[in-house]
C-alpha positions as a printed Julia matrix, in Angstrom:
128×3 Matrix{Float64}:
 -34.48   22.74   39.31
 -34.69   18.77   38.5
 -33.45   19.35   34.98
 -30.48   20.82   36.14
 -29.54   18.45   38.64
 -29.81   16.2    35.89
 -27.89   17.56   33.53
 -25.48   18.11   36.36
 -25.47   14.67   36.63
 -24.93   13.85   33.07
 -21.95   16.16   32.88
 -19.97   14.74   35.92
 -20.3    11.25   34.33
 -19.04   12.59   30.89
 -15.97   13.91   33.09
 -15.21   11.54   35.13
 -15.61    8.88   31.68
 -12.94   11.1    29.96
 -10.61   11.13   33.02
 -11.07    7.45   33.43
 -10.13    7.33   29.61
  -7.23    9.64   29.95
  -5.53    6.8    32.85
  -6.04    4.3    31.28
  -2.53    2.42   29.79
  -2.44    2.24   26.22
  -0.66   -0.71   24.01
   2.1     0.33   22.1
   2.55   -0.82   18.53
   4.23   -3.91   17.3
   7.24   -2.39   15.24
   8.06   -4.49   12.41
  11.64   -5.79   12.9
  14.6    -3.88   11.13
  16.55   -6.68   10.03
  16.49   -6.7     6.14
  13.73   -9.08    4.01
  14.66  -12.39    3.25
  14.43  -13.01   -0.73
  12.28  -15.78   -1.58
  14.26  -18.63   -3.02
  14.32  -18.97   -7.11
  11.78  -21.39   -8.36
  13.48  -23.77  -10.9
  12.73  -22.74  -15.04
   9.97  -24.37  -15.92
   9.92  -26.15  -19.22
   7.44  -25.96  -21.47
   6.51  -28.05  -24.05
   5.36  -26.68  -27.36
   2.96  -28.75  -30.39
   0.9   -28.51  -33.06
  -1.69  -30.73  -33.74
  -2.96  -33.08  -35.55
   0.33  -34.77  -36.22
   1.4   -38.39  -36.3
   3.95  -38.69  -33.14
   2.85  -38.06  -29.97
   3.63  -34.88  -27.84
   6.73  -35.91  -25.28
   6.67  -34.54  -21.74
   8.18  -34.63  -18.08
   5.9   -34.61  -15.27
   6.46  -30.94  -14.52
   6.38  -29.48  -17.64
   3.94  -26.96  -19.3
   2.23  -28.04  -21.97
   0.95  -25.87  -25.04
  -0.77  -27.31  -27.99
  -2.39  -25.77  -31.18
  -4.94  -27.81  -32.42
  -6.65  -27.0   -35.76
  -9.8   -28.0   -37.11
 -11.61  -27.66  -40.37
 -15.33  -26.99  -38.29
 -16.44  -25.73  -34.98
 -15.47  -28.34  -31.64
 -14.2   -28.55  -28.51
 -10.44  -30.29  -28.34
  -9.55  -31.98  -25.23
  -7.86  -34.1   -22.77
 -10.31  -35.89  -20.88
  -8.19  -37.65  -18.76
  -6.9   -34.44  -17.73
 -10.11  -32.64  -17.36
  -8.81  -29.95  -20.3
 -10.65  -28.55  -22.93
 -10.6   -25.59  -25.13
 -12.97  -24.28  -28.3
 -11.45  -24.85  -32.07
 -13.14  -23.06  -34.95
 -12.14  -23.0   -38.75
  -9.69  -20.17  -38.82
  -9.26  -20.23  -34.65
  -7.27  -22.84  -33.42
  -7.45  -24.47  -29.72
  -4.92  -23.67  -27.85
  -4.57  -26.04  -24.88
  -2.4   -25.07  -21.9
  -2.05  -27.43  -18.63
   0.6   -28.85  -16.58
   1.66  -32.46  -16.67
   1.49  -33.33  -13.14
   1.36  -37.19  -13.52
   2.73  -39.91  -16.04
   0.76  -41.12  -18.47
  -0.25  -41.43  -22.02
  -3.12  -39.3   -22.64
  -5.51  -39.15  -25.68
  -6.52  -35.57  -27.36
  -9.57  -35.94  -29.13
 -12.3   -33.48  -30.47
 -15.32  -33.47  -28.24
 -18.57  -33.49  -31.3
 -15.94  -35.04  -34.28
 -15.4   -37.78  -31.93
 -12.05  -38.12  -33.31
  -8.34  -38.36  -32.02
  -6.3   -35.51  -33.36
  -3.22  -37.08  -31.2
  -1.82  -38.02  -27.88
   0.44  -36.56  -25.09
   2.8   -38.86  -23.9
   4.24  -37.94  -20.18
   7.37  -39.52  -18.67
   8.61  -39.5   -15.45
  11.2   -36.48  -14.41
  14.38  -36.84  -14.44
C-alpha cells in the first residue's frame, strides 16, 4: 500500500511538471531581417612585385605591395630577410621563393643564412 502511494506521488508531480511546462511562454525566434545583403566594398588590386635573384640592382617596392623573389643557389641554405623576419629553404636545383608584404619603408638586405652572403637587397618606398 506505501509503494503505491508513492508512486502515486511520483506520477502527480510528473503531471503537474508537464502542465507547468505546457504554460509556460515560449520566446519566439529572432528572424533575420529581409532587406537584401550589403556587398562588401572592393579591396584595391594589390600589386605585386616580381624578382629574381642574385642580381645587381635592387628589388623596387611601395609599402603595400607583395613581394615575390626567386633566389637561386648553387648548395643547400636558407635565403632571407632578417629585418623582415622572412626566410625560405634554397637547394641546388630548388630555388627560394620568398613571399611577404612590404608594410614599412626601408632598404632591406637578402642574404643566405650558412653562405653568409648577400644575394641582393629590397628597396621599399613610400606609397604613392
Amino acid at each position: 500500500m506505501v509503494w503505491r502511494r508513492v508512486a502515486l506521488f511520483f506520477v502527480l508531480l510528473i503531471v503537474i511538471g508537464a502542465i507547468a511546462n505546457a504554460t509556460v511562454p515560449r520566446e519566439k525566434e529572432a528572424t533575420a531581417p529581409t532587406s537584401p545583403p550589403v556587398a562588401a566594398p572592393a579591396a584595391a588590386p594589390v600589386d605585386v612585385v616580381h624578382a629574381r635573384l642574385p642580381a645587381e640592382n635592387a628589388i623596387v617596392a611601395h609599402v603595400g605591395d607583395v613581394v615575390q623573389i626567386d633566389v637561386s643557389h648553387d648548395a643547400q641554405d636558407v635565403v632571407q630577410v632578417p629585418a623582415l623576419g622572412v626566410e625560405e629553404p634554397v637547394e641546388r636545383d630548388i630555388d627560394g621563393l620568398l613571399v611577404f608584404d612590404a608594410d614599412r619603408a626601408g632598404r632591406f638586405a637578402v642574404t643566405l643564412r650558412d653562405a653568409g652572403t648577400r644575394v641582393g637587397t629590397v628597396d621599399v618606398k613610400e606609397a604613392g
